[in-house]
N, C-alpha and C positions, 0 to 999 in steps of 0.2 A: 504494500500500500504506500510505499516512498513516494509513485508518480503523485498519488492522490491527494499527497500531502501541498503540491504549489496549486492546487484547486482551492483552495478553502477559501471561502467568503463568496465561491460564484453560484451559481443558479446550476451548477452538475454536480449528481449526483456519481459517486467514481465507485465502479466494482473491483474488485481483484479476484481476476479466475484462472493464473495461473496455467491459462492455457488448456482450460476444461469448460467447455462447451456445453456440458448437461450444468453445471455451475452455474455458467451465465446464464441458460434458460429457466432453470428453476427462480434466481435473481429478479428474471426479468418479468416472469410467470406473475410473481409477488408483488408486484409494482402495483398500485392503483390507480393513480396516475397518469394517464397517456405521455408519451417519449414524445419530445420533439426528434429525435437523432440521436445514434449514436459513434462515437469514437472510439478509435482502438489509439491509446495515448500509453507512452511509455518507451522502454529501451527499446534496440533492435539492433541486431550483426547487420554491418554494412557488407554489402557488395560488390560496389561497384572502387574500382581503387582509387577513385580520391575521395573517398569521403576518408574523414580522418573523426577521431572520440570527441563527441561533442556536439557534431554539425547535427542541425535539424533536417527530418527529410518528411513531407508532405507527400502521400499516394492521393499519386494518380487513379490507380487502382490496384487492386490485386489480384494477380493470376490466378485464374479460374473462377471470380468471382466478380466478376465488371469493375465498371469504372465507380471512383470516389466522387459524393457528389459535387458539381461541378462549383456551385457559389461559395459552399463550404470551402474547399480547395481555395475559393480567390480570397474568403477572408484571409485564413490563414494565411497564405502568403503574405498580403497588405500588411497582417502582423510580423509575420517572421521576415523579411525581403532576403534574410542570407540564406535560408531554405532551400534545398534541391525541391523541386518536382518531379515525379516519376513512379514508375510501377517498381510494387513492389509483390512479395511474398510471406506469407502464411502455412505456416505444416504444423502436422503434431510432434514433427522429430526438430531435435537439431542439426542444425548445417555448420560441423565441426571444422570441416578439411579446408585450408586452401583451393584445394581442387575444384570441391565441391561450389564454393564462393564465384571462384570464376569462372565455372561453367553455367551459373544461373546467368550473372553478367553480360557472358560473352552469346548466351542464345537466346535471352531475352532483355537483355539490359536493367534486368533488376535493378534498384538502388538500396533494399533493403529486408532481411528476412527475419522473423519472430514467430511465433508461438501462441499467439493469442488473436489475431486481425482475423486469419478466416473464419473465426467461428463469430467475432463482431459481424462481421461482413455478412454471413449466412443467416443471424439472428435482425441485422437490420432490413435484409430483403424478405425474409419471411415477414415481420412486420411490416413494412413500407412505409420508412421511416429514410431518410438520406444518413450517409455513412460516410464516415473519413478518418484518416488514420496521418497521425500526426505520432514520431519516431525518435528519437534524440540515439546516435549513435554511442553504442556502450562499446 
């Protein structure tokens, strides 16, 4: 709950699922509330070789799960301006190897891969709700 902790004082509510997707829908299940949106906010391994620890990277979208929505996407930028934009990825493993790093890179141009956005991404489009995923290179 580290990300959750520079939220405080705003109008979001922040889950930590650790990358468990029955987590977030039970979470989400419980809500009363109607969502405006939801984000997949937090660390993530970079992919692409010049992101360097630190940089923020905004999806575009994520593989196998469309695009991030689009106004969302330009806030955030307006906020962040030193921000990459770009697709990114989501699995239930991690993507340990160098290898593995630049072969996302080099066949899709990834910019960044984590553990928890596809199952954001799968819980936003089942609701129909806009999605985006905002990353800080760890």
């Amino acid at each position: 709950m580290r990300e959750a902790s520079t939220l405080r004082g705003s109008e979001v509510m922040a889950l930590a699922i650790g990358g468990n997707g029955v987590m977030l829908d039970r979470a989400l299940a419980s809500r009363a509330e109607p969502l405006s949106g939801l984000i997949s906010f937090g660390m993530a391994g970079g992919l692409s070789p010049d992101l360097r620890l630190g940089d923020w990277v905004i999806g575009s979208s994520i593989l196998g799960h469309g695009a991030c929505d689009v106004q969302w996407v330009a806030n955030l930028a307006s906020q962040l301006p030193m921000a990459r934009i770009g697709p990114c990825i989501g699995g239930d493993r991690l993507i340990a190897t160098a290898a593995e790093k630049q072969e996302l890179w080099n066949a899709d141009g990834l910019l960044t891969t984590d553990m928890e956005s596809h199952h954001v991404a799968r819980a936003a489009a089942r609701l129909g709700v806009p999605f985006a995923l905002l990353r800080c290179i760890s």
